[in-house]
C-alpha positions as CSV (number, residue, x, y, z in Angstrom):
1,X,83.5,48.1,83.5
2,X,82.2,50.4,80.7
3,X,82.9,53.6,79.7
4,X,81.5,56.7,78.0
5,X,83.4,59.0,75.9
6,X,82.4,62.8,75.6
7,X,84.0,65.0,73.8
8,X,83.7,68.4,75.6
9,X,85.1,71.9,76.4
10,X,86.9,72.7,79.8
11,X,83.9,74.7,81.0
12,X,81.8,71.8,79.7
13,X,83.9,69.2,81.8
14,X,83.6,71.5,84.9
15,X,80.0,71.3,84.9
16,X,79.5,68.1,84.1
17,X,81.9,67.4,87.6
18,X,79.5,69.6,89.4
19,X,76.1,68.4,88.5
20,X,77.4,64.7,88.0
21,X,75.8,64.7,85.6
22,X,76.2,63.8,81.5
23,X,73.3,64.4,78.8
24,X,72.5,62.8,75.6
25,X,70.8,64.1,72.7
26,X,69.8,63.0,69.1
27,X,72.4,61.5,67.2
28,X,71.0,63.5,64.1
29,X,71.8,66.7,66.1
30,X,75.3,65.3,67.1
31,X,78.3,67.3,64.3
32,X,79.2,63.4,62.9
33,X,76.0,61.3,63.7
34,X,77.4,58.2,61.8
35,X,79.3,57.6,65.3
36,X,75.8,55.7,66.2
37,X,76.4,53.6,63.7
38,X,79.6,52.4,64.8
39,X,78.9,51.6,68.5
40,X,75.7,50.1,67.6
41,X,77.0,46.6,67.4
42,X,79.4,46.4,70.1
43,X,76.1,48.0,72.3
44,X,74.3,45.2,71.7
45,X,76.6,42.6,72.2
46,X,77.5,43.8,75.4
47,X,73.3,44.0,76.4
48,X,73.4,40.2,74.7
49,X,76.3,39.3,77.3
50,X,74.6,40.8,80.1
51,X,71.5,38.6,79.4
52,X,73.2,35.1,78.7
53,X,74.9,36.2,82.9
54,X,70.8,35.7,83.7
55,X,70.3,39.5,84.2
56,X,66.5,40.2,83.2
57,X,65.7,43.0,80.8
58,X,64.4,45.4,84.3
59,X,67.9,44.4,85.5
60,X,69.4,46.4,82.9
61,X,67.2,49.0,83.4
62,X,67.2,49.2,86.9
63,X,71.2,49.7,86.5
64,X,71.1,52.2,84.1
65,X,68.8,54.5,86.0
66,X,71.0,53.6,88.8
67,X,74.4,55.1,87.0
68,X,72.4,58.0,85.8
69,X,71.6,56.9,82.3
70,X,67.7,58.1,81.7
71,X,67.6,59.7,78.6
């Protein structure tokens, strides 16, 4: 199972609840960008474990766009 962290106000909870939904922007816009950095490598070697379980690259993509993660 994976997870995503976001840090966020009450309000900002509450509406992510009601649209179900949870955006992304640039890391350089984020307030401490060098958090990139430090899931970068345990991103990718969960994507490298996915593919050695014979899941093709459009796999992947199919399931993100599936959980909601476009952008």
């Amino acid at each position: 199972m994976c997870y995503v962290y976001h840090y966020t106000t009450t309000e900002g909870f509450k509406g992510i609840l009601e649209s179900g939904e949870i955006w992304a922007t640039s890391i350089y816009c984020l307030n401490d960008w060098t958090e990139f950095e430090y899931a970068r490598e345990p991103f990718i070697d969960s994507v490298r474990a996915l593919l050695k379980d014979s899941l093709s690259i459009v796999s992947i993509g199919v399931y993100w766009v599936s959980i909601g993660v476009t952008s």
